[in-house]
Kinemage of the C-alpha trace (Angstrom):
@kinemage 1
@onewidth
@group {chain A} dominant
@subgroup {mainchain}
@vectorlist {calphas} color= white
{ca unk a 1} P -2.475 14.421 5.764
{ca unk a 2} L -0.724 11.738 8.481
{ca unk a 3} L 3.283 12.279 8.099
{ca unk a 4} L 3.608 8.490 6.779
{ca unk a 5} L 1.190 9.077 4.157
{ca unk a 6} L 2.452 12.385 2.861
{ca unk a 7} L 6.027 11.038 2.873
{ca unk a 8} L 4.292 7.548 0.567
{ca unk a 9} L 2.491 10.168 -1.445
{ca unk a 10} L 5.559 12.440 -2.229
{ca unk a 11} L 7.806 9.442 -2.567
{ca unk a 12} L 5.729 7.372 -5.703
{ca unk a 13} L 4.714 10.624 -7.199
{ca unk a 14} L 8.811 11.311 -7.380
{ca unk a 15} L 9.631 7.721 -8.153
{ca unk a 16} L 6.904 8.181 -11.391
{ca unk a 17} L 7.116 11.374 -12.794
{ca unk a 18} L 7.968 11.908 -16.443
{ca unk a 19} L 7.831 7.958 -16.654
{ca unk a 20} L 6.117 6.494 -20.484
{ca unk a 21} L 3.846 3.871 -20.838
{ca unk a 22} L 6.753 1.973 -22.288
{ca unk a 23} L 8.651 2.393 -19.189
{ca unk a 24} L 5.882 1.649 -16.799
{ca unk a 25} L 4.642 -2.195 -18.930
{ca unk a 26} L 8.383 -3.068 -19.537
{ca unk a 27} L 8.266 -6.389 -18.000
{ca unk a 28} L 11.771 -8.222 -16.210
{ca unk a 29} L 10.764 -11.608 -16.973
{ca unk a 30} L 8.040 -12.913 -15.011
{ca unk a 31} L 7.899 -10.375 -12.466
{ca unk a 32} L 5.478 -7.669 -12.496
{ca unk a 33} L 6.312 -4.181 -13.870
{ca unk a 34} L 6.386 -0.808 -12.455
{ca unk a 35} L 2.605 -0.204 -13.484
{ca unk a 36} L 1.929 -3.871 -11.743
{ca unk a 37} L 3.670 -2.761 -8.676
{ca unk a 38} L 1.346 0.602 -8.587
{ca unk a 39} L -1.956 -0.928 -8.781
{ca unk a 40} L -1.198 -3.419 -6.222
{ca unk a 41} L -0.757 -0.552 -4.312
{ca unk a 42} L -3.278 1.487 -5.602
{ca unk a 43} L -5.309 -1.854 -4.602
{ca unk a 44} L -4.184 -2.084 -1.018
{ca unk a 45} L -5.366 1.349 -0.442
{ca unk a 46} L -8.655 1.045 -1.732
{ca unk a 47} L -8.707 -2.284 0.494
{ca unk a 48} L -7.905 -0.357 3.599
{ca unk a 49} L -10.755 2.439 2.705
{ca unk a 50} L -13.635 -0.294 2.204
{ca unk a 51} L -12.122 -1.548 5.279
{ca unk a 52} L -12.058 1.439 7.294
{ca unk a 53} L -15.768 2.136 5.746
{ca unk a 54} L -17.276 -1.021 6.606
{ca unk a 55} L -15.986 -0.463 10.423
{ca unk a 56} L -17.274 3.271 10.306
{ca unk a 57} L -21.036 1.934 9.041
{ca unk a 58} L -20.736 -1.011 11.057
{ca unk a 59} L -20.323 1.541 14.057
{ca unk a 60} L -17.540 -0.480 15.551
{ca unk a 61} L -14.401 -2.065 14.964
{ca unk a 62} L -13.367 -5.246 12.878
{ca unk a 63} L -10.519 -6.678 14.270
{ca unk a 64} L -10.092 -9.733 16.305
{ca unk a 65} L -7.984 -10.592 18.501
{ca unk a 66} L -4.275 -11.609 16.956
{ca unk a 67} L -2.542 -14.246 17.126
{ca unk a 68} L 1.238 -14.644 18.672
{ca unk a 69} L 2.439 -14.999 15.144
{ca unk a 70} L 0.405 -12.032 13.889
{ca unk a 71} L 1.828 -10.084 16.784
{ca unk a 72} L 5.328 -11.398 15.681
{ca unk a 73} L 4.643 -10.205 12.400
{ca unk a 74} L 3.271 -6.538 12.912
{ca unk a 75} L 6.080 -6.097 15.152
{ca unk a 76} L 8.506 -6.720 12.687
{ca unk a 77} L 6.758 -4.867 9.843
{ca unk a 78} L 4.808 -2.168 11.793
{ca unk a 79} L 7.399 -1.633 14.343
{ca unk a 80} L 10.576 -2.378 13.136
{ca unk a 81} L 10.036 -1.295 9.632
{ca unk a 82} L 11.217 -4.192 7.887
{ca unk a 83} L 9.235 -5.805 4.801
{ca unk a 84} L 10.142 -8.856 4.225
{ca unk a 85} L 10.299 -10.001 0.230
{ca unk a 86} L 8.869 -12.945 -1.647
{ca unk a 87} L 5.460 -12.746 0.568
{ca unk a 88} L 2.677 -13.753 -2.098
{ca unk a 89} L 0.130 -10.819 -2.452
{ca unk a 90} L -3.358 -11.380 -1.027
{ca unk a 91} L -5.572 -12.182 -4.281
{ca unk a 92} L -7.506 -8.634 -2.849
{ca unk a 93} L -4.287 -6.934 -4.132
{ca unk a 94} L -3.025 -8.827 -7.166
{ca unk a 95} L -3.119 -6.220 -10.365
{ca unk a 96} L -5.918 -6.749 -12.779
{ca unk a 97} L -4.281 -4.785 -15.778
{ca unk a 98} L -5.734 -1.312 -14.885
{ca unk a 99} L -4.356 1.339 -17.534
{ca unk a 100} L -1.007 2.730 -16.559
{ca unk a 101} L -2.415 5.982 -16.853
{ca unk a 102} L -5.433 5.444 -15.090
{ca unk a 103} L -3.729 3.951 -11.728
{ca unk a 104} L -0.778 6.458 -12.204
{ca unk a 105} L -3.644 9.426 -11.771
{ca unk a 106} L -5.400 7.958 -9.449
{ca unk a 107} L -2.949 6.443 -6.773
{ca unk a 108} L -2.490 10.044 -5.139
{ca unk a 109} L -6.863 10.252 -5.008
{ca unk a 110} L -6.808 6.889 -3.270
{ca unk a 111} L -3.954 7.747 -0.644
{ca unk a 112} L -6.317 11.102 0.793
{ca unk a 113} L -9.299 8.839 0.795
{ca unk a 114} L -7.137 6.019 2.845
{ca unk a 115} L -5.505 9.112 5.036
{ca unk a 116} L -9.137 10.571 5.490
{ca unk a 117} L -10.842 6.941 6.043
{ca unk a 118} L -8.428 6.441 9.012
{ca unk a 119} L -8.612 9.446 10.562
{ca unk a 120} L -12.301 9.145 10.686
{ca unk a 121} L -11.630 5.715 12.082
{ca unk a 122} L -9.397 7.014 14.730
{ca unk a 123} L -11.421 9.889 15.940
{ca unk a 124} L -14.528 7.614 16.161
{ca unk a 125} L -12.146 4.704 17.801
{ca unk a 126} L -9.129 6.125 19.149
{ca unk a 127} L -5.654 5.705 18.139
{ca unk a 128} L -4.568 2.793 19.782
{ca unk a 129} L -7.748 0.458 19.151
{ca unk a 130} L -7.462 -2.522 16.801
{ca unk a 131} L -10.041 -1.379 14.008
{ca unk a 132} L -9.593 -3.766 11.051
{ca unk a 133} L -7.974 -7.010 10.436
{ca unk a 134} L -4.979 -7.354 8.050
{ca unk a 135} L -5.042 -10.129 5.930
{ca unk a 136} L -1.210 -11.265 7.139
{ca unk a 137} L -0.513 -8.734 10.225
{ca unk a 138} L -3.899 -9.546 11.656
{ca unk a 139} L -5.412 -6.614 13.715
{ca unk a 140} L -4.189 -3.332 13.321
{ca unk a 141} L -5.088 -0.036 14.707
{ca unk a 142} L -5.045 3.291 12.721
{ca unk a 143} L -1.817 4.573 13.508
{ca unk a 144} L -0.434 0.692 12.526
{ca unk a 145} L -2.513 0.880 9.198
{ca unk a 146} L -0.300 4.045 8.593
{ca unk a 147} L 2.598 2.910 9.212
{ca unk a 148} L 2.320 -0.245 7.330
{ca unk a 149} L 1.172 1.538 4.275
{ca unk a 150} L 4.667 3.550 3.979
{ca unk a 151} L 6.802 0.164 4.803
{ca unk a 152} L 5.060 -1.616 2.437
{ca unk a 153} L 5.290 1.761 -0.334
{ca unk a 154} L 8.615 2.255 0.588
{ca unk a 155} L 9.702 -1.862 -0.135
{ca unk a 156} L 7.859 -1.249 -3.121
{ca unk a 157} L 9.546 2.100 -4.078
{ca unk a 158} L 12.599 -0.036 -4.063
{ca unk a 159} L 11.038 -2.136 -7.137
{ca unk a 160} L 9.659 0.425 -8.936
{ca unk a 161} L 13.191 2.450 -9.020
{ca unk a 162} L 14.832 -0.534 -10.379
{ca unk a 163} L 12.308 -1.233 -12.995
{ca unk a 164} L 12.359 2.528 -14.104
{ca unk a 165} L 16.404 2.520 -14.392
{ca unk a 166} L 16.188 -0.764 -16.308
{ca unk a 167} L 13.175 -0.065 -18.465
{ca unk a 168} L 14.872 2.996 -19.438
{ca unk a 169} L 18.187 0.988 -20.382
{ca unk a 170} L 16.355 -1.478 -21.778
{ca unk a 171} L 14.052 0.887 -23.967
{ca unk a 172} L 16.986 2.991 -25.429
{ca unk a 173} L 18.805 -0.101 -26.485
């Protein structure tokens, strides 16, 4: 598995284990909870295999050519490793109420099939080729679908920490 995707792997399965159902639906207000925050990225990943997929069938690559504030963007994300917050989630991505359970088991599944969806991508496409279009970034190419998927983990990992250490307050109260 691609180093960025390993480390994303190792890092929810750490930031989940031993957590209840209580702890992953205790809700902060409005915002969403830990098991929220998972399938949204359990849904980006699945996004990036039909993605990938659809370029592999298709027998070519997706992307377009970006714009200069796409390029702005993915340089800032991709390449600097900054996620910005308060970015509204494409509607692709916004949890549905999946089980905790369910999206807690299968997150890991759907991280191998993104890591093995890209490297057939890149081995068909090369490395450096724009393959499929983000829907904020614009174009990316697979080693920039990598590396966006553990900046955007790892600003999630962030949330997910905090909601665990206050649902656990919280639920002991």
């Amino acid at each position: 598995m691609n180093s960025h995707l390993e480390r994303l792997q190792a890092a929810l399965t750490l930031a989940t284990v031993d957590m209840t159902t209580a702890e992953l639906t205790w809700r902060p207000g409005d915002k969403w909870n830990a098991a929220e925050v998972l399938e949204h990225l359990y849904l980006s990943y699945r996004g990036t295999v039909k993605g990938m997929e659809r370029c592999l069938h298709e027998g070519k690559p997706l992307a377009r050519t970006p714009t200069l504030r796409e390029r702005f963007f993915t340089t800032v994300v991709v390449g600097l490793g900054y996620m910005p917050s308060g970015r509204k989630s494409p509607q692709v991505a916004v949890p549905r109420g999946t089980p905790p359970e369910q999206v807690s088991k299968d997150i890991a599944v759907q991280i191998a099939a993104m890591d093995d969806a890209i490297q057939r991508c890149e081995a068909k496409f090369g490395p450096r080729t724009p393959v499929l279009d983000h829907p904020i970034l614009g174009p990316l190419n697979p080693c920039q679908w990598r590396k966006l998927h553990w900046v955007h983990g790892r600003h999630h990992l962030k949330q997910i920490r905090k909601l665990r250490a206050a649902g656990k307050m919280a639920l002991s109260e």
